[in-house]
C-alpha positions as CSV (number, residue, x, y, z in Angstrom):
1,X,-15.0,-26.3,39.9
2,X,-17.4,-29.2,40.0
3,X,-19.0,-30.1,37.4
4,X,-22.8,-31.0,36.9
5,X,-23.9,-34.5,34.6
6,X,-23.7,-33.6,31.5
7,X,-27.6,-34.3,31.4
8,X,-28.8,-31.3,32.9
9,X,-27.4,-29.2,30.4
10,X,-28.6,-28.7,26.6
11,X,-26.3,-28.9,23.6
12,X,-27.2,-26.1,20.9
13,X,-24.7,-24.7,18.3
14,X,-26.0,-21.5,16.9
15,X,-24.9,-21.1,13.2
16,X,-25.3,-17.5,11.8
17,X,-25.4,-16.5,8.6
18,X,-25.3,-12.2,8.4
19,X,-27.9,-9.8,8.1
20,X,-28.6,-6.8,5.7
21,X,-25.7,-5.3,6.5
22,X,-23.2,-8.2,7.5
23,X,-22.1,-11.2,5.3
24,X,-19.4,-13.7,5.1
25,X,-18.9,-13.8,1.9
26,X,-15.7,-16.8,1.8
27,X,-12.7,-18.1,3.3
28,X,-9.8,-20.2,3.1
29,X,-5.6,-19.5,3.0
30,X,-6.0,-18.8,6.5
31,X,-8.3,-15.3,6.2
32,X,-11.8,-15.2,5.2
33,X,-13.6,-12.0,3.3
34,X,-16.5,-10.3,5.1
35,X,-19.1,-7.7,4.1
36,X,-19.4,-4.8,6.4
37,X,-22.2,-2.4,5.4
38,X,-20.5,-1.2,1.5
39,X,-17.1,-1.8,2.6
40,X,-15.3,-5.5,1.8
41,X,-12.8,-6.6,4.2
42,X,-10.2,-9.0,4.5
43,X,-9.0,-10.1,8.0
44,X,-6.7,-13.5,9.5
45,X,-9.3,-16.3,10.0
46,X,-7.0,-19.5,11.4
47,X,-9.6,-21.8,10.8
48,X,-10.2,-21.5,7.4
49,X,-7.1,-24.1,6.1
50,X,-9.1,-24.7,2.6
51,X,-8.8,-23.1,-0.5
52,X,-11.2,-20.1,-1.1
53,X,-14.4,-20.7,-3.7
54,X,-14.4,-17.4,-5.0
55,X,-11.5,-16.2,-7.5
56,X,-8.9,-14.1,-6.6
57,X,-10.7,-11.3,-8.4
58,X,-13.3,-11.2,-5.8
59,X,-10.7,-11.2,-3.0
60,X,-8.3,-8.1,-4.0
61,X,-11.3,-5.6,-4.6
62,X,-11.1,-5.6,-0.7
63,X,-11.1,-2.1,0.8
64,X,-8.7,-3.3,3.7
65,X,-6.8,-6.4,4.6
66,X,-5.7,-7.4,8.4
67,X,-2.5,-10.2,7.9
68,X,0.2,-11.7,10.0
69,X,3.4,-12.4,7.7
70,X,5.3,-15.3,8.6
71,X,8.3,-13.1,10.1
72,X,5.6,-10.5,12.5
73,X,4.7,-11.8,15.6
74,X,1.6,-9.0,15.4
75,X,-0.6,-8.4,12.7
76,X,-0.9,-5.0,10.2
77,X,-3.8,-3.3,7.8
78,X,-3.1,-2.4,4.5
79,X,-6.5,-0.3,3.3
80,X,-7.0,1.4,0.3
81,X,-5.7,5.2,-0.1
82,X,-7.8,8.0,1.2
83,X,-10.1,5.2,2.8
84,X,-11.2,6.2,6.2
85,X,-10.3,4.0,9.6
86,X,-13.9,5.0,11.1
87,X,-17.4,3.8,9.0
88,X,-21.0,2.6,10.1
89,X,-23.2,-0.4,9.7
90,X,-26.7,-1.1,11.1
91,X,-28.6,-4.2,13.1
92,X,-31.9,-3.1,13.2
93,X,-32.1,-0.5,14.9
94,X,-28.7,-0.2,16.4
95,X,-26.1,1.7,14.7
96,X,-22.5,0.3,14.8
97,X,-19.5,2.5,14.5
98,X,-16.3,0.5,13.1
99,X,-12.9,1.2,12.5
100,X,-9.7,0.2,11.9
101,X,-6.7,0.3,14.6
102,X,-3.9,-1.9,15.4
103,X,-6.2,-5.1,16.2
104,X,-7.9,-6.9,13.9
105,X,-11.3,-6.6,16.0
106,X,-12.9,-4.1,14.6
107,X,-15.7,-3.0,16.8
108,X,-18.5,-6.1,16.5
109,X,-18.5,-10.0,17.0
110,X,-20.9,-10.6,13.9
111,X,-21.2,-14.3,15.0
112,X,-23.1,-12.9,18.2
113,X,-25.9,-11.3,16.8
114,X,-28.4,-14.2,17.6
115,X,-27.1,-13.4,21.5
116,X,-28.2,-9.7,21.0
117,X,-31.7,-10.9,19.9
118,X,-32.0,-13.4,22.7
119,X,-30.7,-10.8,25.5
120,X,-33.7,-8.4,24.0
121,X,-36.0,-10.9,23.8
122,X,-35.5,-11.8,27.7
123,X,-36.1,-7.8,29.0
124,X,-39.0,-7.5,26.8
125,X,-40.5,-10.5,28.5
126,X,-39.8,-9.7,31.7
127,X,-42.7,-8.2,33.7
128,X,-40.8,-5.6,35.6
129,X,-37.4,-3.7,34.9
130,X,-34.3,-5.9,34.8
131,X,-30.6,-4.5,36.2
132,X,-28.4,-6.1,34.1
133,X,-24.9,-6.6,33.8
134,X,-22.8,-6.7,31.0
135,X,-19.2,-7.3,32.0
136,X,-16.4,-7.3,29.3
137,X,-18.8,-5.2,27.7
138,X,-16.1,-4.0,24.6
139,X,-18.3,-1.6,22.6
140,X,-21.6,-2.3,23.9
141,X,-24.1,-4.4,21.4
142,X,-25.2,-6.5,24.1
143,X,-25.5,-3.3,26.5
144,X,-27.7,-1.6,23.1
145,X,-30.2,-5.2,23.2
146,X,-30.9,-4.7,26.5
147,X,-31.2,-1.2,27.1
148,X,-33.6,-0.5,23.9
149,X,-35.8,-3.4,25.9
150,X,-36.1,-1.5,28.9
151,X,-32.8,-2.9,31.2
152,X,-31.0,-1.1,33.5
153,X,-27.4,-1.9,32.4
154,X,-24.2,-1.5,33.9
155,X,-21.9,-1.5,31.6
156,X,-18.0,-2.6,32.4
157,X,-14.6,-2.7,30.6
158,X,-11.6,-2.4,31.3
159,X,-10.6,-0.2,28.0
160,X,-11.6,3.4,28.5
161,X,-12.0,3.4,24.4
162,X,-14.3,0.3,24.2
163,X,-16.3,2.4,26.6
164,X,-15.9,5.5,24.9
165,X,-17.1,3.7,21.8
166,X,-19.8,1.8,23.5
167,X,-21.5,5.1,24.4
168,X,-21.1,6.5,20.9
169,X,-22.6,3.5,19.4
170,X,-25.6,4.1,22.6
171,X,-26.2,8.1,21.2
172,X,-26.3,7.2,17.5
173,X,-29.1,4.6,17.9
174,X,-31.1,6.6,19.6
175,X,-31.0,5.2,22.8
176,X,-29.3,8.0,25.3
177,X,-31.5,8.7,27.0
178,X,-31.8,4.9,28.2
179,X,-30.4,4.6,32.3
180,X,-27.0,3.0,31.4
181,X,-24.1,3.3,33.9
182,X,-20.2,3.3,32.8
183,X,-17.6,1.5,34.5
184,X,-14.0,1.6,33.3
185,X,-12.9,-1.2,35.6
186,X,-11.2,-4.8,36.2
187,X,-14.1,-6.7,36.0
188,X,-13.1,-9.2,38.8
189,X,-12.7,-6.4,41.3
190,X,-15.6,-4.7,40.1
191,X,-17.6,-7.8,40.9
192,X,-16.0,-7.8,44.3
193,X,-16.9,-4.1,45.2
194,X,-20.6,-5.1,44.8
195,X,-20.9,-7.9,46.9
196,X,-19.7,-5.4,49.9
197,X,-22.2,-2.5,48.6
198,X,-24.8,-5.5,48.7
199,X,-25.7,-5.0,44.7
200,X,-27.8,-7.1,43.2
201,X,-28.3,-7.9,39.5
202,X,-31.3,-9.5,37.7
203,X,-29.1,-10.9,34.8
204,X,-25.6,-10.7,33.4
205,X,-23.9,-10.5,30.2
206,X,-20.6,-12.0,30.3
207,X,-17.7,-11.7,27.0
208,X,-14.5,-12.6,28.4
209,X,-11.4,-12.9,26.7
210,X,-8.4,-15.6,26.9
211,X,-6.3,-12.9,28.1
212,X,-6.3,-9.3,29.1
213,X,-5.4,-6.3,31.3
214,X,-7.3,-4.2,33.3
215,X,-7.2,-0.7,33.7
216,X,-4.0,-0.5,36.5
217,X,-2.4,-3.5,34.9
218,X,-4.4,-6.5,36.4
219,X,-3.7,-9.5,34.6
220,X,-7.0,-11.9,33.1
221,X,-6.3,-15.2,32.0
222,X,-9.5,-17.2,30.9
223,X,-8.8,-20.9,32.5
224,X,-7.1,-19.2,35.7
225,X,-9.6,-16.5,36.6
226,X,-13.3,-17.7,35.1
227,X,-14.3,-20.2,38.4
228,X,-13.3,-17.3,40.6
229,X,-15.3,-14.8,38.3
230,X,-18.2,-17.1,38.4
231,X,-18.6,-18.2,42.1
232,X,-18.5,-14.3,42.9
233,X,-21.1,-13.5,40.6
234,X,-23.2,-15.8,42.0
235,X,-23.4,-13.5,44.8
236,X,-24.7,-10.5,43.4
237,X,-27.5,-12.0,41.4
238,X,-30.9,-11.4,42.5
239,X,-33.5,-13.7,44.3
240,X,-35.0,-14.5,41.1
241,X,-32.6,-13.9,38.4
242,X,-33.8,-14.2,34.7
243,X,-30.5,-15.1,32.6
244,X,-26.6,-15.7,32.7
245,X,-25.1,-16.0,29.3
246,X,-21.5,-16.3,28.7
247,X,-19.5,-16.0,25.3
248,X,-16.1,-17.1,25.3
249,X,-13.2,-17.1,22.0
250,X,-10.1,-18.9,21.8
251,X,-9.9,-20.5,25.1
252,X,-9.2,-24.3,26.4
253,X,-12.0,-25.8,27.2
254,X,-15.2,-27.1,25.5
255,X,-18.8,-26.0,25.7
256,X,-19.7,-28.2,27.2
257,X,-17.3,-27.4,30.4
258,X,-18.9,-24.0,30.4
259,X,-22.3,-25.2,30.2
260,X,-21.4,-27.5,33.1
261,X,-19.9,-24.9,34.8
262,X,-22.5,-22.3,34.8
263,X,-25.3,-24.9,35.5
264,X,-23.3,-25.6,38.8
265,X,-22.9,-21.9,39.8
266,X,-27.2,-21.7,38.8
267,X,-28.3,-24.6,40.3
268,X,-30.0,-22.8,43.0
269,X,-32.5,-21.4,41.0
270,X,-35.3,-22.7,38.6
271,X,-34.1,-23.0,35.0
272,X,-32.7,-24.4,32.3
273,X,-28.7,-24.2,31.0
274,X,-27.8,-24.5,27.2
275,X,-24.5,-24.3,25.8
276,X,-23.0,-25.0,21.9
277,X,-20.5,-23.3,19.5
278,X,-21.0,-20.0,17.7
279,X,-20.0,-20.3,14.1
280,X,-20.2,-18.8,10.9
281,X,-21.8,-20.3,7.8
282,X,-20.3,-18.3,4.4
283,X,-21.9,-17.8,1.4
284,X,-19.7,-18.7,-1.3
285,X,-19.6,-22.5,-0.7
286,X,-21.4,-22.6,2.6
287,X,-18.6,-24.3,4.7
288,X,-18.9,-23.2,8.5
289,X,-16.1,-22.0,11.0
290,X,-16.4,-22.1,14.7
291,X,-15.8,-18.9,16.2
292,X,-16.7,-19.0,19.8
293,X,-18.1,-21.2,22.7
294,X,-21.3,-20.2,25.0
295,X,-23.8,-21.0,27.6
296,X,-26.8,-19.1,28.7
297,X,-29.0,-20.0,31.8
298,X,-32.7,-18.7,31.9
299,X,-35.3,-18.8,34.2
300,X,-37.9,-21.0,34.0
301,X,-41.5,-18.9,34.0
């Protein structure tokens, strides 16, 4: 893919540091000890190759603990007895179920939550109803921002349990009644299904991963698959679209490329592109760990 000057896009790291129900409360050996609601959790964090601030004694009063052992090749939970997999925390008026499975995602990207109030921020403005797109949707915070806003989402993932959840986290904030339309799906071929029904989006959400499966056993890799992904999306935005915002972990390329990269597929339309890292301040000694990359396009009004 072409890339634009590196002039006509913004650099802009977003550093996040929790909310009332969300903390990072340290890190270092490799795992970092977060704040979930009332429960403490303990969960790989690769960055983190310091020494933690806060004693041991703060650490092992953990209610679980996500860990890769030198011998496993995959990760396991060990949580405390009787403790249950499934629990809730709030954002402000979204309620987010969590649980624990076999991954060590647990049901949120904290680090996005500036995202979330951007993504609501852009519907509410908008003068009419915005159809919007959230592809890779996992289990729909993005989808909650802009439905309680007024959206039209369409909401696709190829897990039929991020889905599931995604709706469950829709009913218990209040917000089913909102017009939002599941799609269990490869989001590739998804995207190519609308361009031949002639679908058109005002905005759309985009959380790919590094690598993935869809629903049948189609195979996502990041750097393979994103120009292609792009390029086609370009196709079933509207005349005037209002945002593009992309989030992207653990993949091989720097902001700055996806920031180039989206302001070449939007440079048809008036508006601005800004990209940066996500990243995670704690609060025991205030040392920051990158977590993701992003770029967002918006309109210009």
């Amino acid at each position: 893919m072409t890339r634009n000057p590196a002039s006509l896009i913004k650099i802009e790291d977003i550093i996040t540091a929790g909310w009332t129900d969300y903390e990072l409360l340290d890190s270092g050996a490799y795992q970092k000890l977060e704040r979930f609601g009332k429960r403490l959790i303990v969960r790989t964090e690769p960055a983190a190759n310091w020494k933690p601030a806060f004693p041991a004694a703060e650490w092992v009063r953990a209610d679980a603990e996500f860990s890769i052992g030198k011998s496993q090749s995959q990760g396991v939970w060990k949580k405390q007895d009787g403790l249950s997999p499934d629990w809730t925390i709030r954002y402000k008026e979204f309620q987010i179920n969590l649980f624990i499975t076999g991954s060590r995602h647990i049901g949120v990207f904290p680090e996005q939550h500036e995202h979330w109030d951007w993504i609501e921020q852009k519907v509410k403005k908008s003068e009419n109803s915005l159809s919007v797109l959230n592809l890779f949707g996992y289990t729909g915070i993005s989808t909650l921002a802009a439905a309680s806003a007024g959206a039209l989402v369409t909401h696709v993932d190829a897990s039929k349990s991020s889905v599931d959840r995604a709706k469950k986290n829709l009913e218990a904030s209040g917000l089913s009644d909102r017009p939002v339309r599941w799609i269990v799906d490869d989001a590739y071929k998804f995207v190519q299904r609308e361009i031949r029904r002639g679908k058109r989006y005002d905005a759309i959400i985009m959380d790919p991963p590094s690598f993935g499966r869809g629903p049948k056993g189609e195979v996502w890799k990041f750097d393979k698959a994103i120009s292609a992904l792009l390029t086609s999306c370009l196709q079933i935005l509207s005349d005037n679209p209002s945002f593009f915002i992309i989030t992207a972990y653990n993949v091989n390329c720097q902001a700055s490329d996806l920031g180039n990269w989206l302001g070449q597929i939007m440079a048809g339309f008036s508006g601005r592109t800004l990209c940066g890292n996500l990243i995670q301040k704690e609060k025991s000694a205030g040392r920051k760990i990158h977590q993701a990359i992003y770029s967002k396009w918006e309109r210009r009004d």
